[in-house]
KOLGUMAR-525360 format. One record per residue (C-alpha): residue in three letters; x negated, y, z. Coordinates in steps of 0.05 Angstrom, whole numbers, padded with zeros to 5 digits, always signed. Example, Ala and Ser with C-alpha at 12.3 -4.5 7.8 and 13.67 -1.06 7.14 Angstrom:
% residues 2
ALA-00246-00090+00156/SER-00273-00021+00143/
% end
This chain:
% residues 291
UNK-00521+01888-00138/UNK-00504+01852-00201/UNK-00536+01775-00215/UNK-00598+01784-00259/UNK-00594+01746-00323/UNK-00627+01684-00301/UNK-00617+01605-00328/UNK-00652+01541-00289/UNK-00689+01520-00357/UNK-00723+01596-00353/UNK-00737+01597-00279/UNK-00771+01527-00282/UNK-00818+01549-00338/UNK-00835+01616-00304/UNK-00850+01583-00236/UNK-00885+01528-00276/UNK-00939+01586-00309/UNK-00940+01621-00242/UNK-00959+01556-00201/UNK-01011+01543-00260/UNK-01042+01611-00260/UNK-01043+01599-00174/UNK-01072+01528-00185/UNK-01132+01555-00231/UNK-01141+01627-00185/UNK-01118+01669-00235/UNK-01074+01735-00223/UNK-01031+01764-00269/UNK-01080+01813-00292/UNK-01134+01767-00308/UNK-01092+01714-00337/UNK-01069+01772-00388/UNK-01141+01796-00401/UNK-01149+01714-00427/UNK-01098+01713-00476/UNK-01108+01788-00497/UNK-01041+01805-00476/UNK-01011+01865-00426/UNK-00990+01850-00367/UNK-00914+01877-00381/UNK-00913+01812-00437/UNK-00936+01779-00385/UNK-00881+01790-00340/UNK-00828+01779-00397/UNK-00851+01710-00414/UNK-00847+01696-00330/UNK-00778+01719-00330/UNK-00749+01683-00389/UNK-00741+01743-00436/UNK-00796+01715-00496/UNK-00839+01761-00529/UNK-00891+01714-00548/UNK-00896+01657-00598/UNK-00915+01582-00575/UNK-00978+01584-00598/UNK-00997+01642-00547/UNK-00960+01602-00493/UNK-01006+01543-00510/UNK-01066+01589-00504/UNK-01038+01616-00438/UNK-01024+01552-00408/UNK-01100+01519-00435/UNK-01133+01583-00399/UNK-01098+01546-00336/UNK-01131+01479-00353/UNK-01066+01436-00340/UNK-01057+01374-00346/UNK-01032+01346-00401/UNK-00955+01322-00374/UNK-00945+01395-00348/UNK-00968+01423-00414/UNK-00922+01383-00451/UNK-00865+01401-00409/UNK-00873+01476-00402/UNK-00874+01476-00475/UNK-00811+01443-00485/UNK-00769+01487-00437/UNK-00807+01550-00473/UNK-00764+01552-00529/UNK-00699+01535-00497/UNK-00708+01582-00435/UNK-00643+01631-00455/UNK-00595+01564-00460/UNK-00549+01558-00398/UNK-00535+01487-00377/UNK-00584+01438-00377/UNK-00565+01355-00384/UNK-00634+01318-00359/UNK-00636+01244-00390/UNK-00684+01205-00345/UNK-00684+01136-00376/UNK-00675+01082-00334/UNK-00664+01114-00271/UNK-00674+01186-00250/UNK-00749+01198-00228/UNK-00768+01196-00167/UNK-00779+01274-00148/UNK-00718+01316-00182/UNK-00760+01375-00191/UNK-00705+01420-00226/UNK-00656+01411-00164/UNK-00716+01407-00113/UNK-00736+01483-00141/UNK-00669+01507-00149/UNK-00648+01482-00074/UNK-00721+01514-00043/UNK-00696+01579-00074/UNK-00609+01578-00062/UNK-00572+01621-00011/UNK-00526+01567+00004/UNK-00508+01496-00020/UNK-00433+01462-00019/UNK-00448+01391-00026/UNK-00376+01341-00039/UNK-00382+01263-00036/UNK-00330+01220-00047/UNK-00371+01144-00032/UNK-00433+01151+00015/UNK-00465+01195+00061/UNK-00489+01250+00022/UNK-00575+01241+00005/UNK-00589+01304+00044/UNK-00557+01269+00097/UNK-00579+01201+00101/UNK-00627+01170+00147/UNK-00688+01142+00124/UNK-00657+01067+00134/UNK-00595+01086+00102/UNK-00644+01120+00039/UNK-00677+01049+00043/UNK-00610+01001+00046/UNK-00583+01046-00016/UNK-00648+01042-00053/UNK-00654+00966-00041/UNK-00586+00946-00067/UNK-00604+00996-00135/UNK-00596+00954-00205/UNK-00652+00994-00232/UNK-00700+01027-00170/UNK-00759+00990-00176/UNK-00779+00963-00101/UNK-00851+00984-00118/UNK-00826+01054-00120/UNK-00784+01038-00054/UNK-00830+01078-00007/UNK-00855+01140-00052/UNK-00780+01154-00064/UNK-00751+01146+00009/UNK-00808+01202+00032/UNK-00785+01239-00038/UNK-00719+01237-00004/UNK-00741+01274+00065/UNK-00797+01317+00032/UNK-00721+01339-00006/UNK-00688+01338+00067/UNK-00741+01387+00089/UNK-00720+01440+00045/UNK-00658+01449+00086/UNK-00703+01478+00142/UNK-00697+01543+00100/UNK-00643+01570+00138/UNK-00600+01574+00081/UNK-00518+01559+00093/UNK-00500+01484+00082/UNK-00429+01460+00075/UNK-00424+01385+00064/UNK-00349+01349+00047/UNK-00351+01274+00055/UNK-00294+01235+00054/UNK-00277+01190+00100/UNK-00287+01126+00066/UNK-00360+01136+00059/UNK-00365+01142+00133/UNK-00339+01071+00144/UNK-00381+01035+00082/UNK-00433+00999+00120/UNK-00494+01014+00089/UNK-00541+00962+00128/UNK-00532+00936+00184/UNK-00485+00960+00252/UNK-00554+00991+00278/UNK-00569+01033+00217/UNK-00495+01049+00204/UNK-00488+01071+00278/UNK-00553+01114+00273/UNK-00530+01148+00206/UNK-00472+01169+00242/UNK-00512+01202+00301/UNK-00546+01235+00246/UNK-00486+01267+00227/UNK-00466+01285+00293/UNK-00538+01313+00304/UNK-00541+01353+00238/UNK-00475+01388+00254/UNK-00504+01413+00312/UNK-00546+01453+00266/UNK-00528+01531+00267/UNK-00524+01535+00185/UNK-00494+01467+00177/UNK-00427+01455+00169/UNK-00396+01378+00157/UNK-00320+01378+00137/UNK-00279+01303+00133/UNK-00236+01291+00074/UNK-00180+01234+00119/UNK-00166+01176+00078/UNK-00096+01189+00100/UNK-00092+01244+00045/UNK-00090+01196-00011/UNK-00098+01226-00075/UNK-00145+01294-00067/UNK-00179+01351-00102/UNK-00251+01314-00107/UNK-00232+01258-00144/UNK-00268+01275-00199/UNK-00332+01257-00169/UNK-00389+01282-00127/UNK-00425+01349-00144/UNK-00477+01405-00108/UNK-00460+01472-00118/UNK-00513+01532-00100/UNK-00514+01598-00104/UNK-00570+01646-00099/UNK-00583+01718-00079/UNK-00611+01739-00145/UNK-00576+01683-00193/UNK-00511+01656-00216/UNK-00488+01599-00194/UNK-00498+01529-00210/UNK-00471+01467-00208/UNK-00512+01396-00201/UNK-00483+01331-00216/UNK-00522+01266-00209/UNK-00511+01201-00238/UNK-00551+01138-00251/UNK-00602+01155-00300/UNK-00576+01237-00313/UNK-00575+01304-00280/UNK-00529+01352-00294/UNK-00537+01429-00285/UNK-00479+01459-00298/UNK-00475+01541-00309/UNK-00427+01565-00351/UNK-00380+01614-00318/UNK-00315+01573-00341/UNK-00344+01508-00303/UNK-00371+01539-00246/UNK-00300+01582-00231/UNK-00267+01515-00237/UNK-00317+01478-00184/UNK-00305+01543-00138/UNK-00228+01522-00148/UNK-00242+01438-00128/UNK-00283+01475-00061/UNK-00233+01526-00041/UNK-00173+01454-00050/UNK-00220+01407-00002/UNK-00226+01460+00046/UNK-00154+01474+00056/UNK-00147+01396+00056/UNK-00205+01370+00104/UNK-00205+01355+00184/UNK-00235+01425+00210/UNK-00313+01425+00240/UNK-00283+01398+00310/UNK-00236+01352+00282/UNK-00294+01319+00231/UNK-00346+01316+00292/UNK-00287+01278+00333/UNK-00275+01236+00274/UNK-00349+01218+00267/UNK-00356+01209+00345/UNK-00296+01162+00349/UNK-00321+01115+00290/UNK-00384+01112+00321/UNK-00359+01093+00387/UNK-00327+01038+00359/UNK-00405+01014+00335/UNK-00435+01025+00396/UNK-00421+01002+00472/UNK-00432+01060+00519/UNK-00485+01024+00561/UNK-00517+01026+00483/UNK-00513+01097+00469/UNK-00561+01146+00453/UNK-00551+01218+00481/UNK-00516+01264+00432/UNK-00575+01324+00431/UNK-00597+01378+00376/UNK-00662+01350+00350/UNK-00721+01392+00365/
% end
């Protein structure tokens, strides 16, 4: 079945409206009594095709007695809803729950996730979150707590079922983020989340030398109904990348690191023999799935 005609900047505003009409008990037939519209206009605005002005999206949105920050940003994506790609300047730093790739994860078929530095964030342990947070330039320590549970509540969402292929190279298994505890209990983690039925963890050796990723890190997902996308993170930017050209081209970077990393036994091994080295056996803690 083809891919409907979708971009993230459309499905953000749709779910947006349909969590506000939720939020203020209002179905789609009442909400479209309101605003004296029909319920097929309705629909249209919720699925990014237009057919009404800002004005009546204002009026919409007021019937749902928002507050004032949602308002303001469900009427900035309305007009831009048919533009693919979307570059999210933060400021400073990025905030503190990335709603965009939050919604866009909840809702993906699979994710491919490549890092070239640390454990990936979907990955880490909550001390690891904390030790990377903590030596940030620009994370304010005030914030430390709010965004270390943003960081599981974001964990959570791979609960879903949905396929997850993570790449890591090899270096970022022996940075050590914290101390030997918390770098010994990351790498359980590891060990423990590849035990998971739609996880999958492939190592990129060092011995390779120059490789496919060394562009940087990047997310792809892909969705049942959707294109593809692409999400790239940096300091104080998100990137969602959707163009056909760019996304063919990150399909081409995948398809290189997996004919170039350790296969799922030979990464596991990997992990288990670096963390060995961390921890005496009298130490250890049982390798077990986590309930």
């Amino acid at each position: 079945m083809p891919k409907r005609i979708s971009t993230a900047r459309g499905r953000e505003f749709g779910d947006g409206v349909r969590a506000a009409l939720s939020a203020a008990d209002l179905t789609g037939h009442a909400a479209a009594e309101i605003v004296d519209w029909d319920e097929a206009k309705l629909s249209n605005v919720l699925n990014g095709k237009g057919g009404a002005s800002q004005l009546e999206v204002a009026a919409l949105l007021g019937a749902c007695r928002i507050n004032a920050a949602e308002f303001a940003h469900l009427m900035s994506l309305y007009p831009e809803t048919h533009i693919r790609g979307w570059w999210q300047q933060h400021g400073t730093c990025s905030p503190i729950w990335l709603r965009t790739f939050a919604e866009n994860l909840a809702a993906a078929e699979s994710l491919t996730s490549w890092h070239t530095h640390m454990v990936p964030p979907l990955l880490q342990t909550v001390d690891y979150v904390r030790e990377v947070l903590l030596a940030s330039a620009t994370v304010s320590v005030d914030e430390l707590q709010d965004r270390v549970k943003a960081n599981f509540a974001m964990q959570e969402l791979l609960r879903g079922g949905r396929k997850c292929t993570f790449f890591i190279h090899e270096l970022a298994l022996h940075l050590r983020v914290g101390g030997a505890e918390v770098h010994a209990a990351q790498l359980l983690h590891l060990l423990l989340m590849a035990k998971w039925a739609n996880t999958t963890i492939r190592i990129v050796p060092a011995d390779l030398g120059a490789h496919p990723g060394l562009a940087g890190p990047f997310t792809q997902l892909t969705f049942a109904k959707y294109e593809p996308l692409v999400w790239v993170d940096t300091e104080n930017s998100s990137l969602l990348d959707e163009s056909t050209d760019a996304i063919t081209g990150y399909q081409e970077v995948v398809r290189a690191l997996e004919e170039k990393s350790l296969d799922e036994s030979d990464s596991k091994a990997l992990i288990l023999r670096l963390y060995d080295t961390l921890c005496p056996v009298e130490s250890k803690v049982p390798v077990r799935r986590s309930v």
